[in-house]
N, C-alpha and C positions, 0 to 999 in steps of 0.2 A: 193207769186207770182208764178205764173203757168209758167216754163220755158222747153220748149220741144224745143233739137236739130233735126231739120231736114236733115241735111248731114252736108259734107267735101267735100275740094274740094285740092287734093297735089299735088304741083307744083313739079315736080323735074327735074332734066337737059334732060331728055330725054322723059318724059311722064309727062299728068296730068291727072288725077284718082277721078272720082268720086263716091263719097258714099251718097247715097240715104238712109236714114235709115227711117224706120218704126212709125206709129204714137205708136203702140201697143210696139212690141217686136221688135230687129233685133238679130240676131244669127251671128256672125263671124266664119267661119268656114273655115277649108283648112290643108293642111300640113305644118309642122312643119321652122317658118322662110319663112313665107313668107309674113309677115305684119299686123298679125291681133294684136297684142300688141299695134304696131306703128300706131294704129289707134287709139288708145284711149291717146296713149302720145299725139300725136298730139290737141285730143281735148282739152287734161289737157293743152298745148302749147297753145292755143287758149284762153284758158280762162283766160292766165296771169301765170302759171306755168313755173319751168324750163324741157327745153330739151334734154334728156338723148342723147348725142353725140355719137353714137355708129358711127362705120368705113360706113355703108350704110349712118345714116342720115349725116354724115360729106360730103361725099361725092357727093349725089345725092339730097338731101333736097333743095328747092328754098327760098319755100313759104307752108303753106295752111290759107283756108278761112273754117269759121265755119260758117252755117248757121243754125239760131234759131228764136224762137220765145219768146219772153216776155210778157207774158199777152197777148194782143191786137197787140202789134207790132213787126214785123217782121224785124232782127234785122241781118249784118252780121259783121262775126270780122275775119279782115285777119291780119295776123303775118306773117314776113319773118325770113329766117333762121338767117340771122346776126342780128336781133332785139332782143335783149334782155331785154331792158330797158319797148316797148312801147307794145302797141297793138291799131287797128284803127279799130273804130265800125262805121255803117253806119245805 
């Protein structure tokens, strides 16, 4: 099955942040702690993984939603920060 993630979208108590990724390639780039790791937990968070609880995501983490596609169907899965158990696809 052909599955290509097209972004993120992270809620936190004071911003929400979107990432638009790439059909081809995307590149994360920046200075040191400033979130490009907590981009990919978050996906791995999406996809039904656990959440490495660091002092930021404790603190500031709501929500994010992953936006994909599966084959043909375009598909999205949002997770909240106190959800451990579930995930909800639409």
């Amino acid at each position: 099955m052909n599955i290509r993630i097209r972004g993120l979208l992270a809620n936190t108590r004071r911003t929400t942040e979107r990432i638009d990724l790439s059909e081809t390639v995307t590149f994360l780039y920046g200075p040191v702690s400033t979130g490009k790791s907590t981009v990919a937990r978050l996906i791995d968070f999406c996809l039904g993984g656990d959440l490495e609880r660091t002092p930021a995501i404790q603190q500031e983490f709501v929500a994010a939603e992953l936006w994909l596609s599966l084959g043909n169907h375009d598909c999205t899965i949002e997770r909240a920060a106190d959800d451990t158990r579930s995930v909800r696809v639409t």
